[in-house]
PASEBA-1860 file (N, C-alpha, C; in nm, 3 decimals):
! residues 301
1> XXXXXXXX> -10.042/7.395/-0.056/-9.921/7.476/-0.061/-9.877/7.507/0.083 ~ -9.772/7.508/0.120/-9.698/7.517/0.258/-9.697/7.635/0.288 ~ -9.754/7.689/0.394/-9.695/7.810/0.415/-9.513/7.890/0.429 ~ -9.464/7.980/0.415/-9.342/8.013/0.430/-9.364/8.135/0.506 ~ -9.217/8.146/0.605/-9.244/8.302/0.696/-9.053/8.333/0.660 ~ -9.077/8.438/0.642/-8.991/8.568/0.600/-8.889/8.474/0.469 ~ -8.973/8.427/0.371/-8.940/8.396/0.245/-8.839/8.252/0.210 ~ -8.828/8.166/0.382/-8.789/8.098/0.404/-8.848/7.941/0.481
9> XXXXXXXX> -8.853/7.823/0.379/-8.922/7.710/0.374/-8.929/7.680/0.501 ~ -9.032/7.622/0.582/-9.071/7.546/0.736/-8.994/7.429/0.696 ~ -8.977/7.401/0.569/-8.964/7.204/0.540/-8.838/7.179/0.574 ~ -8.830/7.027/0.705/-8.681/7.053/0.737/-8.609/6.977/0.624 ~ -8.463/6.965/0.653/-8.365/6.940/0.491/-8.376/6.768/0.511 ~ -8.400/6.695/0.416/-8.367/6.538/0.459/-8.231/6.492/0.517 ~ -8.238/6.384/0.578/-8.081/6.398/0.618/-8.051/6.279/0.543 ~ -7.930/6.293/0.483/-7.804/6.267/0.369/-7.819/6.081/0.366
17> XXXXXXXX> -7.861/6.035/0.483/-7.851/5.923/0.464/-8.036/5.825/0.541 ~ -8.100/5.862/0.469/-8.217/5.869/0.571/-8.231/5.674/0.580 ~ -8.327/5.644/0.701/-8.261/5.525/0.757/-8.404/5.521/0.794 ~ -8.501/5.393/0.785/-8.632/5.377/0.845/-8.602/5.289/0.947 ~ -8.646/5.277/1.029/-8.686/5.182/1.182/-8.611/5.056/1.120 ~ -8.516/4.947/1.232/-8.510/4.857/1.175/-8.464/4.781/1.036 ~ -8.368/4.945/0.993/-8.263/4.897/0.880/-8.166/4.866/0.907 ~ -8.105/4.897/1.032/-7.953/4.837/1.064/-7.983/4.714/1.110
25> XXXXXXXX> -8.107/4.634/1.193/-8.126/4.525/1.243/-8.169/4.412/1.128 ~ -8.223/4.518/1.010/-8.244/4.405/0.916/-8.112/4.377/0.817 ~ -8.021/4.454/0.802/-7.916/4.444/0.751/-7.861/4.345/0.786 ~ -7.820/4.332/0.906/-7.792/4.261/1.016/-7.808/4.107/1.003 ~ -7.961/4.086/0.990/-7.998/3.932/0.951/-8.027/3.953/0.837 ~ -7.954/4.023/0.735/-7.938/3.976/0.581/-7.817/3.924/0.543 ~ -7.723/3.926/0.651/-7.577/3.904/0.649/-7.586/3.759/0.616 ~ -7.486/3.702/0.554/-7.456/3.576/0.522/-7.374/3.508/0.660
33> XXXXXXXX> -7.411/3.412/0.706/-7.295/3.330/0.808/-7.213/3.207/0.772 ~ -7.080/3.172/0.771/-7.016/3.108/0.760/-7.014/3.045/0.883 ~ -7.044/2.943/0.893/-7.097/2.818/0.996/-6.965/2.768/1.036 ~ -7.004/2.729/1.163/-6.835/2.670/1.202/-6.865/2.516/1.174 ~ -6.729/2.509/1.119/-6.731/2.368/1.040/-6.700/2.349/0.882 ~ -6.745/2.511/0.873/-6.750/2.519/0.690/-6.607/2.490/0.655 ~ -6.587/2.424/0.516/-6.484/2.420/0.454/-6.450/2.551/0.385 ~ -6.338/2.569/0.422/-6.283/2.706/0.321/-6.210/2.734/0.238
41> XXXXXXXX> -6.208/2.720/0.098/-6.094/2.699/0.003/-6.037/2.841/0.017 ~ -5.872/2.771/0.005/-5.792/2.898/0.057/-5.711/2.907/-0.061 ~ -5.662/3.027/-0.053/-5.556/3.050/-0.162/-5.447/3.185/-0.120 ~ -5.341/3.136/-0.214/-5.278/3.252/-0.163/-5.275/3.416/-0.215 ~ -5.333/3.532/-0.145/-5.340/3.660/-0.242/-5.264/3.705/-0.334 ~ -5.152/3.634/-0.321/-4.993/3.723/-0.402/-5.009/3.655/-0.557 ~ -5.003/3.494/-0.551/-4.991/3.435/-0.648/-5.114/3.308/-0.733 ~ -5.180/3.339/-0.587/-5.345/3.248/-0.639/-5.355/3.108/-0.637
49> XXXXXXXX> -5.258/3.082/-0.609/-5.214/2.947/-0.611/-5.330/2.871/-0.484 ~ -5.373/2.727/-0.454/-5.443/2.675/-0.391/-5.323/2.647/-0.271 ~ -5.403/2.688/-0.172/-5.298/2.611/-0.063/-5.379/2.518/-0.003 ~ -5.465/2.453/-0.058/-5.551/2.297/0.029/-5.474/2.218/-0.043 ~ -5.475/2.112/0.068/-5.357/1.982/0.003/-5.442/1.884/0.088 ~ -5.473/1.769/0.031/-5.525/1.685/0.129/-5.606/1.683/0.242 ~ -5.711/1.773/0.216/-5.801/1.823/0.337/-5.740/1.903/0.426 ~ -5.614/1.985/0.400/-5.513/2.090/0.509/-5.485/2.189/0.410
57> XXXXXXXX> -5.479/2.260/0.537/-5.405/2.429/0.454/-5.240/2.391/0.470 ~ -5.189/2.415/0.381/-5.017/2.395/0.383/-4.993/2.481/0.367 ~ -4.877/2.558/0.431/-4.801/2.685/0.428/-4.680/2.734/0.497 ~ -4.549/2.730/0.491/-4.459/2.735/0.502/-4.429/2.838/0.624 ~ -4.356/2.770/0.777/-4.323/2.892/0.865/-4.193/2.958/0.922 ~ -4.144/3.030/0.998/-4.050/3.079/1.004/-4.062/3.056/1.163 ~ -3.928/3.001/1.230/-3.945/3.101/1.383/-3.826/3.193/1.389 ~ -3.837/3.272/1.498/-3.767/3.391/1.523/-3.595/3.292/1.520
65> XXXXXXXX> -3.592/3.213/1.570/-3.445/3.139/1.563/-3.396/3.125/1.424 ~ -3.529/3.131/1.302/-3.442/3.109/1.201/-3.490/2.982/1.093 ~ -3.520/2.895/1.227/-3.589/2.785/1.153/-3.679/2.751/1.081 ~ -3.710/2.665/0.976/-3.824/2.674/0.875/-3.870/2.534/0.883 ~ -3.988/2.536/0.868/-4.045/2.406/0.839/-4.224/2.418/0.766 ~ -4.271/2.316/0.783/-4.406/2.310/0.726/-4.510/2.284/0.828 ~ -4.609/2.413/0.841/-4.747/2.396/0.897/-4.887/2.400/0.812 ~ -4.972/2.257/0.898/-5.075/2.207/0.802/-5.163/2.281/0.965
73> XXXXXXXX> -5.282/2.307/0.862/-5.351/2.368/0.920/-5.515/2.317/0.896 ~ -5.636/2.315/0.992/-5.749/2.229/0.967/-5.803/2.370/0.863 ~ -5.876/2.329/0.699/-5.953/2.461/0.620/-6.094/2.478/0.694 ~ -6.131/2.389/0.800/-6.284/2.403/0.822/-6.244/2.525/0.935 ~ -6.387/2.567/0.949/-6.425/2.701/1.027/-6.400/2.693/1.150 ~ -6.284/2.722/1.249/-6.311/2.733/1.382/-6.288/2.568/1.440 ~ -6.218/2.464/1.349/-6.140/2.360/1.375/-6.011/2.376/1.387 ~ -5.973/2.381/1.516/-5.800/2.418/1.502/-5.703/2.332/1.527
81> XXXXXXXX> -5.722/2.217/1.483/-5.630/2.132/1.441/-5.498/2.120/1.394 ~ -5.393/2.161/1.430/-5.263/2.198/1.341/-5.156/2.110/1.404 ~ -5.033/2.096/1.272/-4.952/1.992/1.287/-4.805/2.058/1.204 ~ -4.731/2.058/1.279/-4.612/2.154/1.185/-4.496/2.029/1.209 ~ -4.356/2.070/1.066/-4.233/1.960/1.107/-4.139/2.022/1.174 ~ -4.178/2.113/1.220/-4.043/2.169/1.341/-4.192/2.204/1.461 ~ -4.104/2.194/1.590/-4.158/2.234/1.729/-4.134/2.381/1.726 ~ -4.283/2.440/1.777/-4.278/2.581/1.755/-4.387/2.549/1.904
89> XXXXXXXX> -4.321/2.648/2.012/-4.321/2.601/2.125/-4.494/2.711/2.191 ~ -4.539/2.655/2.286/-4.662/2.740/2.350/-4.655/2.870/2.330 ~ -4.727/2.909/2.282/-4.770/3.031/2.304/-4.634/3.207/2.212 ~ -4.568/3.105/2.128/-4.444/3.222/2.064/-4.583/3.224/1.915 ~ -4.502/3.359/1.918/-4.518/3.427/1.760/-4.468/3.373/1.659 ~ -4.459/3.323/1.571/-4.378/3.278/1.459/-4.343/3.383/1.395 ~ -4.221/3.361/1.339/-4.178/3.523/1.250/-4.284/3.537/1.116 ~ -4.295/3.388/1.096/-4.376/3.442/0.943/-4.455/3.287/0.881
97> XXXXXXXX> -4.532/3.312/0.791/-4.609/3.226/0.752/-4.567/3.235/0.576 ~ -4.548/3.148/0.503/-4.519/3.145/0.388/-4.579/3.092/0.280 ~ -4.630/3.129/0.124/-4.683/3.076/0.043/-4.600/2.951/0.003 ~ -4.648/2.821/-0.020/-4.582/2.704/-0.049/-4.499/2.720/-0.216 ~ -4.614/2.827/-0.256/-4.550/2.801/-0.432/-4.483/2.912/-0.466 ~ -4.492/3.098/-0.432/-4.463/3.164/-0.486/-4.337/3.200/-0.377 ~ -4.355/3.148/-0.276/-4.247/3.191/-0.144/-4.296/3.338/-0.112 ~ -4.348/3.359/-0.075/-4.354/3.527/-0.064/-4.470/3.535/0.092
105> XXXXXXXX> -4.408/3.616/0.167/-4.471/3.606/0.282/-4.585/3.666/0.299 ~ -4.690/3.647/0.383/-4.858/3.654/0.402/-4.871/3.715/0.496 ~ -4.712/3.783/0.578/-4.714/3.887/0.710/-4.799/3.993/0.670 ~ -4.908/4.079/0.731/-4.948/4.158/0.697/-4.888/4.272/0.858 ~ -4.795/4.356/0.772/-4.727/4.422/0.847/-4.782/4.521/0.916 ~ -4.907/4.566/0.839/-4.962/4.681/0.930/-5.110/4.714/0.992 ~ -5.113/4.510/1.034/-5.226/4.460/1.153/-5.236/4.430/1.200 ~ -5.255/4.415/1.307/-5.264/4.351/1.448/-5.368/4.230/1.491
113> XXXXXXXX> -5.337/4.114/1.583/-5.424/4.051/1.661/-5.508/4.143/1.751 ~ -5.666/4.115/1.684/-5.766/4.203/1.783/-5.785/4.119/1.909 ~ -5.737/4.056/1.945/-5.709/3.941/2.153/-5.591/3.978/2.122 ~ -5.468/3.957/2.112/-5.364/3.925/2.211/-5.284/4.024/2.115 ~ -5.270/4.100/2.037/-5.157/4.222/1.920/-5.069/4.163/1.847 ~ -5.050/4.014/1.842/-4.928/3.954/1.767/-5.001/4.045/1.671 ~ -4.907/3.974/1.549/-4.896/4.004/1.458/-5.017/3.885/1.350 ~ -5.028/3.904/1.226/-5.165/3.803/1.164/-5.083/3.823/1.059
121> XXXXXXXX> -5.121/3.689/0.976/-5.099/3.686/0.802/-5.241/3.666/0.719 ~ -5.218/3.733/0.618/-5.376/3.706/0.501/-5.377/3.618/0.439 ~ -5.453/3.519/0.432/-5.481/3.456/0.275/-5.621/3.472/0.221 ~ -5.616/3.437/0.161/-5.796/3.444/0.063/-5.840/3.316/0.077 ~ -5.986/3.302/0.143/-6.081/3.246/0.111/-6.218/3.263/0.011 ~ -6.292/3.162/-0.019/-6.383/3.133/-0.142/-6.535/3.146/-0.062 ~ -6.589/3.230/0.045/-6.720/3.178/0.070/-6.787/3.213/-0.038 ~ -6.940/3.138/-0.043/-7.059/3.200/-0.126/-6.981/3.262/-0.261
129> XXXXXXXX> -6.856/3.174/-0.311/-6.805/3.199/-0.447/-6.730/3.372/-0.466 ~ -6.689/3.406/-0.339/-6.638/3.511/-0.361/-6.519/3.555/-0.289 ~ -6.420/3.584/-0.338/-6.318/3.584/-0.281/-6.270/3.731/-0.151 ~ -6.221/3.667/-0.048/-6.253/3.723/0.076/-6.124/3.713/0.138 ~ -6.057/3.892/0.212/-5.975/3.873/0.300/-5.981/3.743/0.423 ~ -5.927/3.680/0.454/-5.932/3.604/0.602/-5.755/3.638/0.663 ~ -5.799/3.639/0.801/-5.661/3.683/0.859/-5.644/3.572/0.993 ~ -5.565/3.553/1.015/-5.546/3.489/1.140/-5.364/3.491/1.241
137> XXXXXXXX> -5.391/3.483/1.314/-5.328/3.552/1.415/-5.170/3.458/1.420 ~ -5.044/3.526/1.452/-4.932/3.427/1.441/-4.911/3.359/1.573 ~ -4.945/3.369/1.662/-4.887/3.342/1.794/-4.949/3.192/1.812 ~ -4.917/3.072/1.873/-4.929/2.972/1.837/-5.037/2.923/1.960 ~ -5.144/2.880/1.937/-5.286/2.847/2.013/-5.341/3.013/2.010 ~ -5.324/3.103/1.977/-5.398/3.193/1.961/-5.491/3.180/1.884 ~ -5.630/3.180/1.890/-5.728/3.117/1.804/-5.815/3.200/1.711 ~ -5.773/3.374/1.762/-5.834/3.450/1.678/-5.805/3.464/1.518
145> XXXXXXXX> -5.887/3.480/1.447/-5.916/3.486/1.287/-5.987/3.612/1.194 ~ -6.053/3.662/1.171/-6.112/3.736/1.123/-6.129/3.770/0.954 ~ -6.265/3.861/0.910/-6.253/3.898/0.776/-6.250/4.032/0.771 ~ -6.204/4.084/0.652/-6.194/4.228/0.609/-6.312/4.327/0.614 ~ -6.293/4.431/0.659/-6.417/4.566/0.687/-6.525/4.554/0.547 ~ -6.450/4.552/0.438/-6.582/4.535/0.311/-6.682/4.353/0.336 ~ -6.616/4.262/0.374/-6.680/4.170/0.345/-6.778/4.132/0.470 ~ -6.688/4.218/0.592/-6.766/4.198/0.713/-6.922/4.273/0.725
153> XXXXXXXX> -6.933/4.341/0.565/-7.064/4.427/0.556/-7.180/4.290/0.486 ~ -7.134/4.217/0.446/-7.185/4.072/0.329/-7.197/3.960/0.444 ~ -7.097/3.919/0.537/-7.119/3.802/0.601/-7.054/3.815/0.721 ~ -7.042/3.748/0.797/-7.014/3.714/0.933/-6.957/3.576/0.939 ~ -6.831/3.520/1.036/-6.815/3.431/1.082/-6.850/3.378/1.186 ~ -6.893/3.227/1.188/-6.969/3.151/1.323/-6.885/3.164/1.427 ~ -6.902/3.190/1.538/-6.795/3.212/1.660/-6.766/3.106/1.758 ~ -6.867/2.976/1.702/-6.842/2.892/1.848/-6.734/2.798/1.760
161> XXXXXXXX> -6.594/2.766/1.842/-6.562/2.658/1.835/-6.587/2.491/1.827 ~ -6.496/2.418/1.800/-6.488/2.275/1.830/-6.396/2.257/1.965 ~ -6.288/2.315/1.980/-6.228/2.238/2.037/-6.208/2.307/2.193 ~ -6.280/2.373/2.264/-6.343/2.426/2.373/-6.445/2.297/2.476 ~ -6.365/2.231/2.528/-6.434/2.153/2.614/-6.527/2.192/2.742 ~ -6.643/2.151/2.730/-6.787/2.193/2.781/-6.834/2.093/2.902 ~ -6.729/2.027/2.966/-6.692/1.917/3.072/-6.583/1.931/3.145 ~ -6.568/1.841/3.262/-6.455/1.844/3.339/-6.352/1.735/3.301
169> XXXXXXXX> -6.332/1.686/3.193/-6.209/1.601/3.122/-6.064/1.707/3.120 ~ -5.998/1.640/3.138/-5.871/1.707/3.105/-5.828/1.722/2.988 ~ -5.762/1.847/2.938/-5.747/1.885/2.821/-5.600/1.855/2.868 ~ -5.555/1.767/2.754/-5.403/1.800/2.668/-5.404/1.868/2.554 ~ -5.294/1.958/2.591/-5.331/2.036/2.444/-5.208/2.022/2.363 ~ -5.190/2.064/2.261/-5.074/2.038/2.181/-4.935/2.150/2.196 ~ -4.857/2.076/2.192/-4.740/2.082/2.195/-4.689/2.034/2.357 ~ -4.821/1.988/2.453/-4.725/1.924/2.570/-4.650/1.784/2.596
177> XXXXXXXX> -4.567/1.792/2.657/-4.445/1.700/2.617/-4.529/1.548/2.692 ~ -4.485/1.491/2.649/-4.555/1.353/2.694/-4.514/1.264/2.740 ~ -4.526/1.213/2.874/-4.397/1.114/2.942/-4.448/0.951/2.955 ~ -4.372/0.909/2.780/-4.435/0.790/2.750/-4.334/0.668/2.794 ~ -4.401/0.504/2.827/-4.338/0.443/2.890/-4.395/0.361/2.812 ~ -4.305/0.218/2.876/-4.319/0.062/2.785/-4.439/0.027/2.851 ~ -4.575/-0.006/2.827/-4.668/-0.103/2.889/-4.625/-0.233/2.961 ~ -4.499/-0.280/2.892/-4.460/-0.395/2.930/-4.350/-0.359/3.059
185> XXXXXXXX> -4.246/-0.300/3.070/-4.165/-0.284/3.143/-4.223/-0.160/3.222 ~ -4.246/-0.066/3.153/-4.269/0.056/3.246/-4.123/0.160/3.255 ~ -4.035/0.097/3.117/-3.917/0.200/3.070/-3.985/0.342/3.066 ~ -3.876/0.424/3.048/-3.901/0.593/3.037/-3.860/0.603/2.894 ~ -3.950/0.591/2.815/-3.880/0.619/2.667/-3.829/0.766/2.578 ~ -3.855/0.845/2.675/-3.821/0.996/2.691/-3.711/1.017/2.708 ~ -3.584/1.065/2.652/-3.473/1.116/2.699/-3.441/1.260/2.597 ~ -3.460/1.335/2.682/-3.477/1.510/2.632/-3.585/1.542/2.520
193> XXXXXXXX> -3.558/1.558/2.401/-3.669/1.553/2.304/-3.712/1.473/2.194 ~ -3.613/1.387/2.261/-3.670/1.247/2.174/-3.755/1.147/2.264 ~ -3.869/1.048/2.146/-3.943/0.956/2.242/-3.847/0.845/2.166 ~ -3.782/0.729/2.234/-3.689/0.650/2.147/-3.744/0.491/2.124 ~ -3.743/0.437/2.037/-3.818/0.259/2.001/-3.749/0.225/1.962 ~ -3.755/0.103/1.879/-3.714/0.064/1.772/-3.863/-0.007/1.668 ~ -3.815/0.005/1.539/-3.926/-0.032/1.476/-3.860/-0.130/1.353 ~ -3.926/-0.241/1.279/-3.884/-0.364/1.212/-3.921/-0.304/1.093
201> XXXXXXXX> -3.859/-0.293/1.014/-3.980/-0.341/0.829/-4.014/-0.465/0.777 ~ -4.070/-0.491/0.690/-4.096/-0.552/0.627/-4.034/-0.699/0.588 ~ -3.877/-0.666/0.575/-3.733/-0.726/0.530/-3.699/-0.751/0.661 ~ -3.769/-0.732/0.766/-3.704/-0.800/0.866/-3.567/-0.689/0.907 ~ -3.578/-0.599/0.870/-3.447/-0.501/0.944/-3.489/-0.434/1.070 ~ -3.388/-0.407/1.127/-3.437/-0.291/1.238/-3.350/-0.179/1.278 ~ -3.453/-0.088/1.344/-3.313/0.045/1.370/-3.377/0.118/1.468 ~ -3.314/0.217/1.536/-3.369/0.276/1.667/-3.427/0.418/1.552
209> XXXXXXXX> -3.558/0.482/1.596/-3.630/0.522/1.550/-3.666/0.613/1.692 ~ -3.630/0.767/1.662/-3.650/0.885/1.727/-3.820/0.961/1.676 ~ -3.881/0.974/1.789/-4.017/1.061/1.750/-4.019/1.200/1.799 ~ -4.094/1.278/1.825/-4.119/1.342/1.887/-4.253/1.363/1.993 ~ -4.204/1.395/2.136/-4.236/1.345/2.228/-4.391/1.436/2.308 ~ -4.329/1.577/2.157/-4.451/1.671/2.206/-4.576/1.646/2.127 ~ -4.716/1.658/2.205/-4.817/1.639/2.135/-4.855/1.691/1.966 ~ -4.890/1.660/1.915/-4.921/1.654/1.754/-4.777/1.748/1.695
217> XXXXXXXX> -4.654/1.750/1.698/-4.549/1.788/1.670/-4.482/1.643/1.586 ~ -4.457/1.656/1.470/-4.474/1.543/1.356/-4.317/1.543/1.331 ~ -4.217/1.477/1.411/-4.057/1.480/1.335/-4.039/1.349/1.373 ~ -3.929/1.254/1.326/-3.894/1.145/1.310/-3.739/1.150/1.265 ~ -3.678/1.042/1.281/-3.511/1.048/1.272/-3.527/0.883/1.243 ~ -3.485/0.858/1.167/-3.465/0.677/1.150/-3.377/0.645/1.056 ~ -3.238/0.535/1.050/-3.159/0.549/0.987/-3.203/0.418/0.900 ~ -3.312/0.380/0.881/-3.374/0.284/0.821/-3.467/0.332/0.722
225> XXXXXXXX> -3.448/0.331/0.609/-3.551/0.444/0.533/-3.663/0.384/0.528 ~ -3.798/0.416/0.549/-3.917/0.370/0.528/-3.984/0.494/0.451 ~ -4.066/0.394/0.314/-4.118/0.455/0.222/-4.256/0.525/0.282 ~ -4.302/0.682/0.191/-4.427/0.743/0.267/-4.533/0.610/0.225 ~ -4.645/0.627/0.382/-4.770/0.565/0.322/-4.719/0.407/0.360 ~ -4.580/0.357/0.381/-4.563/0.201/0.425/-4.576/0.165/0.567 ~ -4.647/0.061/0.593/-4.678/0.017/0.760/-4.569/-0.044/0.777 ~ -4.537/-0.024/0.918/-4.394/-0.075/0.953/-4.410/-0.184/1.013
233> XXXXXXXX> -4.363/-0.339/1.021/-4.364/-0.451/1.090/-4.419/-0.430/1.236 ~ -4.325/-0.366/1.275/-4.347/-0.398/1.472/-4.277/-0.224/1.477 ~ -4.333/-0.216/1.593/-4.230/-0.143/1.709/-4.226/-0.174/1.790 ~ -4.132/-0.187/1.878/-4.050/-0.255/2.055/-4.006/-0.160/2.041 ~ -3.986/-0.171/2.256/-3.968/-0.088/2.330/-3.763/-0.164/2.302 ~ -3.726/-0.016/2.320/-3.574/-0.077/2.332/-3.464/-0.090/2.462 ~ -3.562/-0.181/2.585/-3.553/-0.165/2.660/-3.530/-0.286/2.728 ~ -3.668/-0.371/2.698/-3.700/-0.502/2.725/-3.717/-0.546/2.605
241> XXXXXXXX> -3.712/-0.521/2.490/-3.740/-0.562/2.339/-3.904/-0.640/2.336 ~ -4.004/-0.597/2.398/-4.128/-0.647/2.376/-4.159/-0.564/2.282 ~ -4.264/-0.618/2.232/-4.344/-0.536/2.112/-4.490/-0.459/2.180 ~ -4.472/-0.317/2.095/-4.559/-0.202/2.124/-4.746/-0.296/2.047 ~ -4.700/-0.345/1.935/-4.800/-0.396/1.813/-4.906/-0.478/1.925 ~ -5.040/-0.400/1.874/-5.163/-0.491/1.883/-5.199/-0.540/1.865 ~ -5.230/-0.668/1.832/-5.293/-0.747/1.736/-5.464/-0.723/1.711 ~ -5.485/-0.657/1.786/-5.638/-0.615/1.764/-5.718/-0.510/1.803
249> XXXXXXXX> -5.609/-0.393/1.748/-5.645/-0.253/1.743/-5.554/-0.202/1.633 ~ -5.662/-0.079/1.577/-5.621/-0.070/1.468/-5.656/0.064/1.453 ~ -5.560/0.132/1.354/-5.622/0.330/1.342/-5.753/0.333/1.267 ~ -5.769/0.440/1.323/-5.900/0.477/1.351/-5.891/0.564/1.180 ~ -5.822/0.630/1.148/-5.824/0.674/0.998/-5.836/0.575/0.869 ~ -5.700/0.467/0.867/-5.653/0.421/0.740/-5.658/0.273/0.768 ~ -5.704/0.206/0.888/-5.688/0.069/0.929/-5.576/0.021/0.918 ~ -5.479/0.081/0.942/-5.355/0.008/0.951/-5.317/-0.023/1.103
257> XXXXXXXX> -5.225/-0.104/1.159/-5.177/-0.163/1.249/-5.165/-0.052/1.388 ~ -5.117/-0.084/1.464/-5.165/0.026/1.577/-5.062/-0.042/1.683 ~ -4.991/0.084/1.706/-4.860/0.046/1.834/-4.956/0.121/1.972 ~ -4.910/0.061/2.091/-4.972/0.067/2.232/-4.857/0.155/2.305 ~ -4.862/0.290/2.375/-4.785/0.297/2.491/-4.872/0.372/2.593 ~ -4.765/0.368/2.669/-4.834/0.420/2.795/-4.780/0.556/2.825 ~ -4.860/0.665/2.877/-4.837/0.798/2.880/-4.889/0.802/2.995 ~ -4.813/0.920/3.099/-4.878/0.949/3.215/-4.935/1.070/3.185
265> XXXXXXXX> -5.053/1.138/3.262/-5.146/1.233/3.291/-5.191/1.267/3.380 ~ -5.174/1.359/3.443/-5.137/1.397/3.606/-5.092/1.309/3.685 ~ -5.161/1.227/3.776/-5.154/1.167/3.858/-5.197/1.048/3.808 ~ -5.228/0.984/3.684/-5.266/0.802/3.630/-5.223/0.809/3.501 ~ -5.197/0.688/3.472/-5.159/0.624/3.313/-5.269/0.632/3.257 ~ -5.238/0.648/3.124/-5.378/0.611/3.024/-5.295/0.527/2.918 ~ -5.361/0.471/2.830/-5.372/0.358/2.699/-5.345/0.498/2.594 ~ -5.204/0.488/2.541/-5.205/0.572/2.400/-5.168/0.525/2.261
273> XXXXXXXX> -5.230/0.504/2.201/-5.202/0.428/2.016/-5.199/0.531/1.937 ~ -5.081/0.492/1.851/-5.041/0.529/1.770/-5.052/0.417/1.630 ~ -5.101/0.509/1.484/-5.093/0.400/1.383/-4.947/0.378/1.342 ~ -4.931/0.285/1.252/-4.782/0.215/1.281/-4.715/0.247/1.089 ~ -4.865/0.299/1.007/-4.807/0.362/0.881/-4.738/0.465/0.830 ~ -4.622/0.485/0.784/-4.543/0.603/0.829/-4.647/0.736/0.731 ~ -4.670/0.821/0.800/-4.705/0.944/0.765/-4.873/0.981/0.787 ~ -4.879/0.897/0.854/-5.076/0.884/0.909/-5.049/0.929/1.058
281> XXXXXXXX> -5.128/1.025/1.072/-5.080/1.081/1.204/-5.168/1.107/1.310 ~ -5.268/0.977/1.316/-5.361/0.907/1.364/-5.293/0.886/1.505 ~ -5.380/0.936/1.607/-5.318/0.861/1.746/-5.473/0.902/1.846 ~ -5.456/0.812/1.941/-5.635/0.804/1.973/-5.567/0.713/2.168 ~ -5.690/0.740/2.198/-5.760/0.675/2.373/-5.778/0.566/2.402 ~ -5.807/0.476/2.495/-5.878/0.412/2.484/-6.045/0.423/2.515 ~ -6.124/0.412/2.514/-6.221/0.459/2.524/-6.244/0.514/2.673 ~ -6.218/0.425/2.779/-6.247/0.413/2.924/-6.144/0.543/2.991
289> XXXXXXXX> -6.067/0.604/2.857/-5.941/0.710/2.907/-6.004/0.841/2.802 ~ -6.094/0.805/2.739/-6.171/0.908/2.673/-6.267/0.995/2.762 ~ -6.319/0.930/2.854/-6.464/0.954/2.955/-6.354/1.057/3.081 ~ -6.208/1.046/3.058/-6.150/1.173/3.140/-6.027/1.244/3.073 ~ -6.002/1.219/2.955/-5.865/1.300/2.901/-5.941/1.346/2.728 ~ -5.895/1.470/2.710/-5.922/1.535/2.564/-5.818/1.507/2.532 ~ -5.746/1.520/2.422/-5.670/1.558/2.303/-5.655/1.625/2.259 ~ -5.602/1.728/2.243/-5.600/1.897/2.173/-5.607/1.807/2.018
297> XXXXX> -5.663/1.868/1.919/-5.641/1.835/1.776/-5.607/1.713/1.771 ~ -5.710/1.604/1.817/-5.702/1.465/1.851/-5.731/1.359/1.751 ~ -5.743/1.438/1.604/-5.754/1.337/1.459/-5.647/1.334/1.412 ~ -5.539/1.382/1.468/-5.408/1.350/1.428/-5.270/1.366/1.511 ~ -5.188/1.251/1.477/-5.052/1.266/1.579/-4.962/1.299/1.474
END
């Protein structure tokens, strides 16, 4: 029996949340990690709908000018791979990010980028079968992402990147403009924001064929209709009318045919291919131009 002095217990009160040695550290490594690399099935919160399409997140954007188009986005962890049909220029905010099916915007109005304060949109991801805030940031190469305060108590995301080069190669990164020329002549095929060719079909037609000149920025203008998914005969330079076509290089994705130009990079040319199937957006090095130039999001042009 405990003693007591003036009718009042020695025993102190427990406290409300009692905690032994080494419960917050074991909590800690009980957490689940989402590995960088993981695939993440996404969906949208409003209407549930899947937004993976073909190994990409698809989702509809806005810029402050007004303009709309479509950004595909890499679903794996901390791969930031992205490819939109309008030019949405270094480093701007986009006004908004959009569900493909229900239209309804994914702005989350009252959160912030924890790096840089843009602004972030939500969608839902599937880890470990359970559905999970994910947020990521609007401002364009801004790479921050994050999950919600309840789930961040269950798991953690892997923090190291892919596309953080750990060498002295030069990084191109996407959206810089690219000052491509004929291999054969050494034309300027650049005039403002178009890269300009001409390309043949099939039938033997031809037509001058507008690209775009900024890195992984996906628009095209051709008054020659070519069907999605069809390889195009040739492309020539429309200059000297030689042909871009390799005869023995080929994309690195779908094995289809493979056009050659030449791009400058600081101070030297490098070897740049492009596949020649319309909507494969495959473009690659040559190897010997690999050992000093990156590719920002370099599995696709």
């Amino acid at each position: 029996m405990k003693r007591q002095l003036s009718g009042k217990s020695t025993q102190k009160a427990a406290h409300p949340n009692p905690a032994t040695p080494g419960t917050e550290q074991r909590a800690e490594k009980d957490k689940k990690i989402i590995e960088t690399g993981t695939f993440l099935p996404c969906f949208c919160p409003l209407c549930s709908e899947s937004l993976n399409e073909n190994d990409q997140v698809v989702l509809e954007v806005s810029r402050p000018t007004g303009e709309r188009g479509t950004i595909r986005l890499s679903p794996y962890l901390n791969v930031f791979e992205c490819s939109s049909t309008i030019y949405i220029p270094e480093g701007e905010e986009v006004e908004g990010l959009y569900c493909p099916h229900c239209r309804q915007s994914l702005k989350e109005e009252s959160k912030q980028c924890d790096e840089c304060g843009s602004a972030i949109a939500r969608v839902m991801i599937r880890p470990f079968q359970k559905d999970t805030d994910f947020y990521i940031c609007l401002k364009k190469n801004c790479h921050w992402h994050g999950i919600g305060p309840e789930a961040q108590q269950e798991m953690e995301l892997g923090i190291s990147g892919f596309k953080d080069p750990k060498d002295q190669r030069e990084l191109v990164r996407t959206g810089t403009k690219l000052q491509c020329f004929c291999p054969s002549c050494n034309a300027d095929l650049v005039q403002g924001d178009d890269l300009n060719m001409v390309i043949k079909n099939k039938e033997g037609f031809i037509a001058p064929l507008k690209l775009s000149p900024y890195l992984n920025v996906f628009t095209s203008e051709c008054s020659l209709f070519i069907p999605p998914g069809e390889e195009v005969e040739d492309m020539i330079c429309p200059k000297c009318g030689s042909s871009f076509w390799l005869d023995d290089k080929y994309c690195e994705l779908c094995g289809s045919k493979a056009a050659q130009l030449k791009v400058k990079v600081s101070s030297f040319d490098v070897d740049f291919y492009v596949c020649m199937r319309k909507q494969c957006h495959w473009h690659g090095l040559s190897e010997k131009d690999c050992r000093m130039i990156i590719l920002d999001d370099s599995s696709e042009w």
